[in-house]
C-alpha positions as CSV (number, residue, x, y, z in Angstrom):
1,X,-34.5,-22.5,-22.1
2,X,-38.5,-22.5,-21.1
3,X,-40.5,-21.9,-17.9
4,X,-42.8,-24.6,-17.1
5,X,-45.1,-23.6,-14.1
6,X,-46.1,-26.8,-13.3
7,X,-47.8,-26.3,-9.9
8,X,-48.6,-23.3,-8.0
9,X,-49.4,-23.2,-3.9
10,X,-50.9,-20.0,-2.7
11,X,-49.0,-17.9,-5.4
12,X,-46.7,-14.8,-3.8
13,X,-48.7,-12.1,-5.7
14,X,-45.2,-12.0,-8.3
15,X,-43.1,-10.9,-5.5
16,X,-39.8,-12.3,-5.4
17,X,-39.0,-15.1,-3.3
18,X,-36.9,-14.8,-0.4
19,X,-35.3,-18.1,-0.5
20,X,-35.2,-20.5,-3.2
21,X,-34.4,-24.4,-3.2
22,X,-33.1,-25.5,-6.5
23,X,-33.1,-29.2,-7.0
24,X,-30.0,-29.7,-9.3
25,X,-30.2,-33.0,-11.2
26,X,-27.4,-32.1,-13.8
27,X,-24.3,-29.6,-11.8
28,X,-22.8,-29.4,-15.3
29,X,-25.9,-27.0,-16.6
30,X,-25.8,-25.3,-13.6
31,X,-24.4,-21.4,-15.0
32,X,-26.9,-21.8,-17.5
33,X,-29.8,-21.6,-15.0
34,X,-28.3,-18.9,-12.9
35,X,-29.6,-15.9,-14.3
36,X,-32.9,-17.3,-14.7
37,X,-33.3,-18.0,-11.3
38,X,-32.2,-14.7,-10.4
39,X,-34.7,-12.8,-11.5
40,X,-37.3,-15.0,-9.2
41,X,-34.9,-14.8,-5.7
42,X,-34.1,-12.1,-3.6
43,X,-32.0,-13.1,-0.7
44,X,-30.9,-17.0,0.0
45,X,-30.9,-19.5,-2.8
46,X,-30.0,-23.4,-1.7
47,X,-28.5,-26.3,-3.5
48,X,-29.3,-29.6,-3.0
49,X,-27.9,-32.5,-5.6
50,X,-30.6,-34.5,-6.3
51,X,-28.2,-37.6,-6.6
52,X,-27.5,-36.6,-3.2
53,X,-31.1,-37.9,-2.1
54,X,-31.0,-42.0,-3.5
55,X,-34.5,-41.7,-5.3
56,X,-36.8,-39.4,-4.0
57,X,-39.1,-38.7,-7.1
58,X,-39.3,-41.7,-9.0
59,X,-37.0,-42.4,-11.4
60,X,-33.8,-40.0,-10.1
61,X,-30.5,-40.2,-10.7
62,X,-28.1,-42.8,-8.3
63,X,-25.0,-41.1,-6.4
64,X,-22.2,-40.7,-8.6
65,X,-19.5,-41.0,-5.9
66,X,-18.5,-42.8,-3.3
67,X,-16.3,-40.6,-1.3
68,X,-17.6,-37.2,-0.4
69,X,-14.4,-35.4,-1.4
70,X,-15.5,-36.1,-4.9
71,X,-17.3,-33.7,-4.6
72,X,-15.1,-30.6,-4.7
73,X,-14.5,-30.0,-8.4
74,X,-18.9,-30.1,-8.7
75,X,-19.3,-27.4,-5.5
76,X,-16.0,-25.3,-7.5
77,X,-18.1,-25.2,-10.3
78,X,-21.5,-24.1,-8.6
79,X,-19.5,-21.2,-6.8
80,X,-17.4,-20.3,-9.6
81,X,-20.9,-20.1,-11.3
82,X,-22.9,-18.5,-8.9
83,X,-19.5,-15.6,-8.9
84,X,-20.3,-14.9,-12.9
85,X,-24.5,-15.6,-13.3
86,X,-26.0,-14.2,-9.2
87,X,-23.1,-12.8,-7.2
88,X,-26.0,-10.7,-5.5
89,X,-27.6,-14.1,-4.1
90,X,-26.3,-15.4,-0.7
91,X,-25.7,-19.0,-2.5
92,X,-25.7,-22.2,-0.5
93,X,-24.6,-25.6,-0.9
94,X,-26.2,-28.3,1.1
95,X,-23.9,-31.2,1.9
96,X,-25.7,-32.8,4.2
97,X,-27.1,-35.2,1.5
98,X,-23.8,-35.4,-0.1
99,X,-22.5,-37.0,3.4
100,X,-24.9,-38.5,5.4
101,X,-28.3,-40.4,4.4
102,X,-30.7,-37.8,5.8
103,X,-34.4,-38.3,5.3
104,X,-35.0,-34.7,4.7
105,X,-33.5,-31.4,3.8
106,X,-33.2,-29.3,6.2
107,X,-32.7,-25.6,5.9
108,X,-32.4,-22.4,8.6
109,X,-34.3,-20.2,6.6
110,X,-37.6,-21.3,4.9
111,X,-38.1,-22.2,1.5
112,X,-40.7,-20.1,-0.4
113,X,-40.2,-21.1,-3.9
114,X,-38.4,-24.3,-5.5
115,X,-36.9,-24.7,-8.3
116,X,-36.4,-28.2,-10.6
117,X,-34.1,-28.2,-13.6
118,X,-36.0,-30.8,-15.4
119,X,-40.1,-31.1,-15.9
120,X,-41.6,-33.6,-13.0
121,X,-45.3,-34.8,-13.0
122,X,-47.2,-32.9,-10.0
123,X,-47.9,-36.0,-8.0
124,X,-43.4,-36.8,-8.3
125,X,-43.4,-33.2,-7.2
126,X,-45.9,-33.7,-4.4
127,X,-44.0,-36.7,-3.4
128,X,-40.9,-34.7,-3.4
129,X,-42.4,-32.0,-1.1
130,X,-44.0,-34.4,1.3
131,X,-41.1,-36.7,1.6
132,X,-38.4,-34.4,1.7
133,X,-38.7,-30.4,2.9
134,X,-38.4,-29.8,6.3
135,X,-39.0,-26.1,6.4
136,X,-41.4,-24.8,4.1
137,X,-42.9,-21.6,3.9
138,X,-46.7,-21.7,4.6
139,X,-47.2,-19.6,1.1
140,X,-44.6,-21.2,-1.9
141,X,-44.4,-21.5,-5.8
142,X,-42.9,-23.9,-7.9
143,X,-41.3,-23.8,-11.0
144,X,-39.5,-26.2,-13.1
145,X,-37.0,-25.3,-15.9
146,X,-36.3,-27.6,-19.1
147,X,-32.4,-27.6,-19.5
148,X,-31.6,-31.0,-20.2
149,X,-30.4,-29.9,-23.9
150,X,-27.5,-27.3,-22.1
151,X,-24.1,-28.7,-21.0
152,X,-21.3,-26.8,-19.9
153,X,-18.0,-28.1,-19.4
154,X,-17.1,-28.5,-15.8
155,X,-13.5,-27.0,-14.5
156,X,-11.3,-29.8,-13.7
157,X,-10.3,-29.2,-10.2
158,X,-7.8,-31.8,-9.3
159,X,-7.9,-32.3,-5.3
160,X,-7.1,-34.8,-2.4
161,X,-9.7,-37.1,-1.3
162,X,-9.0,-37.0,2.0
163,X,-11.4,-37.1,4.8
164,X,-10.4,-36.9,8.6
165,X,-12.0,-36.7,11.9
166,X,-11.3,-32.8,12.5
167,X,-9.9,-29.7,9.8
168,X,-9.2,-26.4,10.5
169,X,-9.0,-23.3,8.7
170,X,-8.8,-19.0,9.2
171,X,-9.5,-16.2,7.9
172,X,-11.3,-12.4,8.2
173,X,-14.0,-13.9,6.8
174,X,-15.0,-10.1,6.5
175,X,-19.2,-9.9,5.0
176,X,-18.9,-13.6,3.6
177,X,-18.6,-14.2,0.1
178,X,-18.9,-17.0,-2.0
179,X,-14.7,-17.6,-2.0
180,X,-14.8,-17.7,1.8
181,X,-18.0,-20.4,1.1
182,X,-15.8,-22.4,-1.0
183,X,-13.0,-22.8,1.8
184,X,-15.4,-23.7,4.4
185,X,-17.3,-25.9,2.3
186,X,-14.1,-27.6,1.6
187,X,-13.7,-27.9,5.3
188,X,-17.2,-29.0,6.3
189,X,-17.1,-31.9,3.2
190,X,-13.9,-33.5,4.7
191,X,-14.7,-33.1,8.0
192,X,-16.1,-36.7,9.9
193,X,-16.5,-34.8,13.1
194,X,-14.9,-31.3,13.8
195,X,-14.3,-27.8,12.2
196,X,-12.7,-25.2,13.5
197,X,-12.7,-22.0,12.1
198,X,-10.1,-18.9,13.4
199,X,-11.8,-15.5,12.9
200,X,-9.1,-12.8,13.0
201,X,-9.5,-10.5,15.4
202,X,-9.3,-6.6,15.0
203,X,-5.3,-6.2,16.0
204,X,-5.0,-8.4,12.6
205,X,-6.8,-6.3,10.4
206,X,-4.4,-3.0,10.3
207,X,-2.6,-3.6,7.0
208,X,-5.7,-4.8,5.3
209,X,-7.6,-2.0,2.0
210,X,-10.5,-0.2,3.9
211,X,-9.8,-2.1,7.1
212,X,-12.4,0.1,8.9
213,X,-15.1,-1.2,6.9
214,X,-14.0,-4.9,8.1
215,X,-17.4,-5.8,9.9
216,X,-16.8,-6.6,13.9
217,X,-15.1,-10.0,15.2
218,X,-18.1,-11.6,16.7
219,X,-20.2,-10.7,13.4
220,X,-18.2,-12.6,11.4
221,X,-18.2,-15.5,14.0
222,X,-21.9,-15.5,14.0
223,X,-21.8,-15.5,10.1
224,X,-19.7,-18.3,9.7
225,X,-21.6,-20.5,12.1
226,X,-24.7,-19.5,10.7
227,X,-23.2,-21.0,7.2
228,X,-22.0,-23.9,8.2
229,X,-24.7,-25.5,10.5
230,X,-27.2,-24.4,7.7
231,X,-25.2,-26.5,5.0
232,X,-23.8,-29.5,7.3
233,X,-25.4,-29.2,10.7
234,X,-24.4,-32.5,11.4
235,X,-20.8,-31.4,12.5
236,X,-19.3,-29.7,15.5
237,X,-18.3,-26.6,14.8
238,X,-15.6,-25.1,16.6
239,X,-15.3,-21.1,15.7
240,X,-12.8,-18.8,17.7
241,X,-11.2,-15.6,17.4
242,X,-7.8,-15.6,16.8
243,X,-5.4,-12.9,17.6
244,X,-1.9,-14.5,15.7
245,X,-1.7,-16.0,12.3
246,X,-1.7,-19.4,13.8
247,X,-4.4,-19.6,16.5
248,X,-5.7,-22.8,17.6
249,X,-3.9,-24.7,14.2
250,X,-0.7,-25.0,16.6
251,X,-1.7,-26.1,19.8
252,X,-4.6,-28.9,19.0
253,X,-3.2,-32.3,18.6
254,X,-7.0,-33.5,17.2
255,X,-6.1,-31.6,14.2
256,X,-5.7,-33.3,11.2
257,X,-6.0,-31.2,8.3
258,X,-5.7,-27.5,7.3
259,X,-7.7,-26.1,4.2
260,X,-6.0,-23.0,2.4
261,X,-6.2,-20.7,-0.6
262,X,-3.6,-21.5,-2.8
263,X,-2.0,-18.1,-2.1
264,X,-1.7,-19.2,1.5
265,X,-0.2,-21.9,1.2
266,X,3.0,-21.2,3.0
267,X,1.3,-20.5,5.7
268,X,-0.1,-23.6,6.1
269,X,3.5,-24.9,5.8
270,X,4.8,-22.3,8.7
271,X,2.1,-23.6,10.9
272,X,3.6,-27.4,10.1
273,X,7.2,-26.0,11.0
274,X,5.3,-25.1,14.7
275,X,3.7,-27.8,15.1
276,X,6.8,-29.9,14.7
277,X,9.0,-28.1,17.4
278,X,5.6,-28.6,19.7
279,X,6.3,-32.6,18.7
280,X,2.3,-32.3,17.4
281,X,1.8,-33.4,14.4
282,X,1.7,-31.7,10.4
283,X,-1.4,-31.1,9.1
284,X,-2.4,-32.5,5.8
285,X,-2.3,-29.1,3.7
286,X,-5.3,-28.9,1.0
287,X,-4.8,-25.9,-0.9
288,X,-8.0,-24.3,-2.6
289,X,-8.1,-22.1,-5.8
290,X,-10.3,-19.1,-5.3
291,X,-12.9,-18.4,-7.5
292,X,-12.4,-15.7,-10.2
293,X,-13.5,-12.1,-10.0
294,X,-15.9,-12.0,-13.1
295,X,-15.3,-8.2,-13.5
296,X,-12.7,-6.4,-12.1
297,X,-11.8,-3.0,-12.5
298,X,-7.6,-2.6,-12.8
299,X,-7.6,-1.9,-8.9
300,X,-9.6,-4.8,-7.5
301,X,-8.2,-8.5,-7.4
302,X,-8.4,-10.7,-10.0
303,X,-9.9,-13.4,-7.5
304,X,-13.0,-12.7,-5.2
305,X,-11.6,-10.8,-2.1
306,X,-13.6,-8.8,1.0
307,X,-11.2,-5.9,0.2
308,X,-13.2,-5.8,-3.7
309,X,-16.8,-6.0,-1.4
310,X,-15.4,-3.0,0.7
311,X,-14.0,-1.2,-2.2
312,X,-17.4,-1.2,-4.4
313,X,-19.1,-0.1,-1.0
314,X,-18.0,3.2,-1.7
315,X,-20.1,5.3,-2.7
316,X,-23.1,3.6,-1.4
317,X,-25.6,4.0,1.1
318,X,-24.0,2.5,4.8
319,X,-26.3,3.9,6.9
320,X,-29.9,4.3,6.4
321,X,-30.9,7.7,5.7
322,X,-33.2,9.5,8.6
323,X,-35.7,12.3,7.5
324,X,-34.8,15.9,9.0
325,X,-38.0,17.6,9.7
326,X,-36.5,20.5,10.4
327,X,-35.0,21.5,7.2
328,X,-36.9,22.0,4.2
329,X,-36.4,19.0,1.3
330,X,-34.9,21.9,-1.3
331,X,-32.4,22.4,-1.2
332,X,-30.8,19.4,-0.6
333,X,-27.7,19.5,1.8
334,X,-25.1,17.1,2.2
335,X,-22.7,17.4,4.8
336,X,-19.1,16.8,3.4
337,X,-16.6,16.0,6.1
338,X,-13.5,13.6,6.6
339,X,-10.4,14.2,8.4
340,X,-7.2,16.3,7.3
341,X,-5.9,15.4,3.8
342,X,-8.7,13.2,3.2
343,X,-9.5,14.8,-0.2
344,X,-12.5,16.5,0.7
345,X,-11.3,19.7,-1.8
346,X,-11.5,16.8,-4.8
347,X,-14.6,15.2,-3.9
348,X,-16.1,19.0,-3.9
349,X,-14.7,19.9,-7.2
350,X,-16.0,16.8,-8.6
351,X,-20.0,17.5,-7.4
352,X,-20.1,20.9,-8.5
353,X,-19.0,19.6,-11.8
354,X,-22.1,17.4,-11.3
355,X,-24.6,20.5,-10.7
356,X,-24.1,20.7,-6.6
357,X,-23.7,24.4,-5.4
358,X,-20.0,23.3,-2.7
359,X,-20.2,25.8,0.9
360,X,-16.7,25.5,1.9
361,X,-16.5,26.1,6.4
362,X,-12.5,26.5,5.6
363,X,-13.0,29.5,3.8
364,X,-15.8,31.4,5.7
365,X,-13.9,30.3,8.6
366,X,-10.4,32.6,7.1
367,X,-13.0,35.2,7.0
368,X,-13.3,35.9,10.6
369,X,-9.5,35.8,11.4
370,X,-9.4,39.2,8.9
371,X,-9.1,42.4,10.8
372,X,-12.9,44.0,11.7
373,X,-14.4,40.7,11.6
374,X,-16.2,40.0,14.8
375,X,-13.9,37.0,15.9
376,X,-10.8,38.9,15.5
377,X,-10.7,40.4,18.3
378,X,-11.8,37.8,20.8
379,X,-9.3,35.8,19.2
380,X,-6.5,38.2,19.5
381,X,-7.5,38.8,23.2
382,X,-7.5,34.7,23.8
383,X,-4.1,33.9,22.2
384,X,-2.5,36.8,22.2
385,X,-0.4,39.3,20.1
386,X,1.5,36.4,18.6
387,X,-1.3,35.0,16.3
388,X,-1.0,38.6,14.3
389,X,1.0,38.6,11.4
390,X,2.8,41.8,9.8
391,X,-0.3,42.6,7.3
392,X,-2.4,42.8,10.5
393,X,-4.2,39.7,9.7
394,X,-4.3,36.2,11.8
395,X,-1.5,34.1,10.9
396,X,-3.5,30.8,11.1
397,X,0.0,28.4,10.7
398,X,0.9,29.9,14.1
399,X,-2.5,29.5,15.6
400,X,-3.1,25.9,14.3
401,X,0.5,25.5,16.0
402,X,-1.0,26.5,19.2
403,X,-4.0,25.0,19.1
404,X,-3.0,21.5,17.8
405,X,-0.5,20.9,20.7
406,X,-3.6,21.1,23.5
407,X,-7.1,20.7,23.4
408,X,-7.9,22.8,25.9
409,X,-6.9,25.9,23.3
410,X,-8.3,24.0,20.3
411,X,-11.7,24.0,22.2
412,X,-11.6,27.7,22.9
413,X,-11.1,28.5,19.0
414,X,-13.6,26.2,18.7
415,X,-16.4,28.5,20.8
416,X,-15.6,31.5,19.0
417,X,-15.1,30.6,15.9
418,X,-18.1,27.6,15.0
419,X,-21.0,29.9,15.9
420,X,-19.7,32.1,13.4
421,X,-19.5,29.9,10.3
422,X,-23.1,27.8,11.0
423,X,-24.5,31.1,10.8
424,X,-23.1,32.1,7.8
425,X,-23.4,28.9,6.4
426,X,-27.7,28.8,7.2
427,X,-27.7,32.3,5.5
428,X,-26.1,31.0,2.5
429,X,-28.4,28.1,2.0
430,X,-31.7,29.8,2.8
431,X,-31.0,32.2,-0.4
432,X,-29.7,29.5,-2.6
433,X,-31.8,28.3,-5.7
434,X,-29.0,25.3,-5.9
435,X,-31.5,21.7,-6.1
436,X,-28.5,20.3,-4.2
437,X,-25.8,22.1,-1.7
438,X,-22.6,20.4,-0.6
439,X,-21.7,21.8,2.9
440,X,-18.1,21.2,3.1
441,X,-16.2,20.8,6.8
442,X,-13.7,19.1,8.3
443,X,-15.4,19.3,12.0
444,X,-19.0,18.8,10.6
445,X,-19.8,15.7,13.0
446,X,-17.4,17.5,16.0
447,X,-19.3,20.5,15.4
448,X,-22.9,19.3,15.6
449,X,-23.6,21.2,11.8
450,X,-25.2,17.5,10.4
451,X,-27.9,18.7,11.7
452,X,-28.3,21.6,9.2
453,X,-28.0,18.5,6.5
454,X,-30.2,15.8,5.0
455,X,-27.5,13.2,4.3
456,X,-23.4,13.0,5.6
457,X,-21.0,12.4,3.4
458,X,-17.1,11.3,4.4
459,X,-14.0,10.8,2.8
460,X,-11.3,8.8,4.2
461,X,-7.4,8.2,4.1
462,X,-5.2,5.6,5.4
463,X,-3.5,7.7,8.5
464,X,0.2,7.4,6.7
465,X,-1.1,8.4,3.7
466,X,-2.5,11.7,5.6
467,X,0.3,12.4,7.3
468,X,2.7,12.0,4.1
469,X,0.5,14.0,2.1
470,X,0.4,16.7,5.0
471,X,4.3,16.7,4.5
472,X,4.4,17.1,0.8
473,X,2.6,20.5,1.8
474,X,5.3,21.1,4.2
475,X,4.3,20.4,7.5
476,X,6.6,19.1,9.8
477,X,6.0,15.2,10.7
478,X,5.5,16.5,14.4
479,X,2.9,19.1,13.6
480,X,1.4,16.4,11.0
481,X,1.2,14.0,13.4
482,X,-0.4,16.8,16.2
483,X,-3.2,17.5,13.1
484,X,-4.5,14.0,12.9
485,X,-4.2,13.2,16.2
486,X,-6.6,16.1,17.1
487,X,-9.5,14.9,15.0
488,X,-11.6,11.7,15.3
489,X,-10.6,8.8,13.1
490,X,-11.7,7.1,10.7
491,X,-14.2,4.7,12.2
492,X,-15.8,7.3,13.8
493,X,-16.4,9.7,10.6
494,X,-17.8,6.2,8.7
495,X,-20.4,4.9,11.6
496,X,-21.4,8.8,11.6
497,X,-22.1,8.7,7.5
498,X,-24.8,7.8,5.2
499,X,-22.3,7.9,2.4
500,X,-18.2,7.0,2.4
501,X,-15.5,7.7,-0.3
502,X,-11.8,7.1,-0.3
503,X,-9.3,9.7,-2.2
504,X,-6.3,6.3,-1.7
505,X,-6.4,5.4,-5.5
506,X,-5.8,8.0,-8.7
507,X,-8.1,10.2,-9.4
508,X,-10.7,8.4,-11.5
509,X,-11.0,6.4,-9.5
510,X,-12.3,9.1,-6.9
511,X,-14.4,10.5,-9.7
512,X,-15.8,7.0,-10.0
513,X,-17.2,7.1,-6.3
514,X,-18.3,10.5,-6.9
515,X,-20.5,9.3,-9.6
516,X,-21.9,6.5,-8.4
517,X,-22.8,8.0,-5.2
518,X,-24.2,11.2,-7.5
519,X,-26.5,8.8,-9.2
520,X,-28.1,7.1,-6.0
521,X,-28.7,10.0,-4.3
522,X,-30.7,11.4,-7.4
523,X,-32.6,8.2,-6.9
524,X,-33.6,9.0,-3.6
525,X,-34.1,12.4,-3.2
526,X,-37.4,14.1,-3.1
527,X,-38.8,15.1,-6.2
């Protein structure tokens, strides 16, 4: 495959663009083009079939169908493509061209760099430009690629070519990815008039992996709008939140169709069943098959899923990291935190095993409860004679017993026993030689100790699978229960954290977020 940089416009100094155009005269060689354009586009990359545009340059290739649903085993491909060759790219169809005889293409972002798949002369390419680009970046390259000699066999993808007036499909729709872009292109191509799109709505989202990470309702609305106007905006878009499985799909009589994933199927047929006893109705059902994962690990789904995009956030940077002028850059501290049972004690293990010195607040804090320690007393004279145990020393199970039932007591443990441990905990870092210290602490955030630390790190837990580990270490349910309700949850430790990891899955797998996290932050960190 060769590069031919047949004309050049105010080059881009070898940045990367951030949104290409590729003008596919051959789908087929599509995958084989991929990775090539990859290493020249950074954000957005557009589609547009040339035989989509009658004859724009020349001498171009004529449409190939006649119906635009003839199109769905050619915009499979592209996807299923664009999953194995640029997942990183936010990949775009255009339909327009496909549906409607548009004079030019339109676009929501502009296009600073665009791509042919076959050599042009520069005054076909100028004609192209002129004729055809509606937004256009002031500065843009050009490149062409010669890969008429590749061929790749296309999936056969055998659909319906039905077209109606209005379809309708739902979802999560959680940080779109190029499955979801498949359904809703499906939608938008057999669509005369009217989508609509349910967006499920947080009460939905419970029983989903890492539902916390699940990026707010109208988010998602906004994304999905912001696809489809940018690939079809000749349709009326119709985009809702739902709070049922069924939404609007049972109560609109305009509805004609109803686009699925093939695992969804029944679903569509449940919503048929409604309709019915509403004398409304059925829905033409088109079911669509997902595109493959290209590499998932044994825990991810084989097919392209939001719950695989939350699950390889882990271990990543969430939230951008803010500079802490008032601690010195060695050593480096990360606050560790995360609520009860989260498998803070595992992640620790793990880093020190990596080279990071771990501060544990649990164990300073069993410090002051021994006798001559300067909270023992207070805390004797606040709760009483029945927190002693018969060596002398705090019982703690009968203090967290009395604490956990009212915050009012919780709070007052709290005053005299915090102060303590951050000043023990300063102490310990200003004499350490450690490059990086792990401050380890449950009530970190609650505390206000993140601000002794450059970066915060949590670990999370489904709340059943806290309280049933909280049991195996026999706690009552009750007192379980009393634990995690005393502490914030999850959403709040994750919007408080650069850095998020999740103990659900065996061990390696927590190692595995360990590491990668490890690795990025050795990146980052001063030298």
């Amino acid at each position: 495959m060769g590069y031919y940089f047949s004309v050049v416009r105010k080059p881009l100094l070898n940045m990367l663009a951030k949104t290409g155009l590729l003008v596919c005269s051959n789908p087929k060689q599509i995958g084989n083009i991929m990775g090539s354009i990859k290493k020249e586009v950074k954000h957005t990359l557009y589609i547009q079939f040339l035989s989509a545009l009658g004859d724009p340059l020349g001498n171009f290739c004529p449409k190939t169908f006649n119906t635009w649903p003839k199109f769905s085993p050619t915009i499979y491909g592209i996807y299923s493509q664009a999953a194995t060759n640029c997942n990183d790219l936010d990949v775009r169809v255009l339909l327009s061209g496909l549906k409607y005889n548009i004079p030019k293409i339109q676009t929501q972002k502009p296009i600073d760099l665009i791509i042919f798949d076959k050599p042009y002369s520069s005054s076909e390419i100028d004609c192209f430009i002129n004729m055809r680009l509606q937004n256009l970046a002031k500065e843009y390259n050009i490149i062409t690629l010669n890969c008429e000699e590749f061929q790749e066999e296309e999936k056969e993808i055998i659909l319906s070519d039905t077209k109606v007036n209005h379809t309708v499909l739902g979802g999560t729709f959680d940080r779109l990815h190029l499955a979801h872009k498949l359904l809703l292109s499906e939608a938008a191509l057999r669509a005369d008039k009217t989508v609509t799109v349910g967006v499920t709505e947080e009460n939905m989202l419970f029983s989903k992996t890492l539902w916390e990470f699940i990026e707010d309702t109208d988010l998602r609305i906004n994304n999905v709008r912001d696809f489809l106007c940018d690939i079809c905006p000749e349709l009326n878009y119709n985009i809702v939140p739902i709070s049922d499985p069924f939404g609007p799909a049972i109560t609109d009589p305009t509805m004609e169709l109803i686009v699925v994933s093939q695992e969804t199927f029944k679903g569509g047929e449940k919503i048929n069943l409604i309709r019915r006893e509403r004398n409304l109705p059925p829905l033409d059902i088109l079911p669509v098959e997902l595109v493959d994962e290209p590499n998932p690990n044994p825990l991810e789904e084989a097919k392209i899923s939001s719950s695989t995009t939350r699950m390889r956030l882990l271990g990543t940077v969430l939230k951008p990291i803010q500079k802490n002028s008032n601690i010195p850059n060695i050593p480096y501290v990360i606050g560790l935190t995360g609520g009860i049972a989260s498998g803070k004690s595992g992640v620790t293990k793990h880093m020190q095993n990596l080279g990071a010195e771990i501060i544990n607040c649990d164990l300073i804090g069993h410090e002051c409860y021994k006798p001559g320690k300067l909270c023992y007393k207070e805390l004797v004279k606040v709760f009483g004679e029945q927190i002693v145990a018969d060596n002398g020393e705090i019982d703690r199970k009968v203090l967290g017993t009395i604490v956990f039932k009212n915050k009012d007591d919780l709070e007052k443990l709290n005053n005299i026993v915090w102060p303590y441990i951050a000043a023990e905990v300063q102490n310990i870092i200003k004499s350490s030689h450690a490059k990086v210290i792990v401050v380890e602490a449950a009530v970190l955030l609650v505390a206000g100790w993140q601000n002794m630390c450059h970066e915060v790190w949590t670990t999370i837990i489904p709340r059943e699978e806290a309280v049933k580990r909280l049991i195996e270490r026999n706690l009552a349910p009750e007192h379980a229960n009393n634990r995690i309700n005393a502490q914030p949850n999850n959403k709040y430790y994750i919007q408080h954290s650069n850095v998020v990891l999740c103990s659900l899955w065996p061990v390696e797998y927590t190692k595995e977020q360990v590491k990668k996290a490890w690795d990025l932050l050795l990146k980052r960190m001063p030298s």
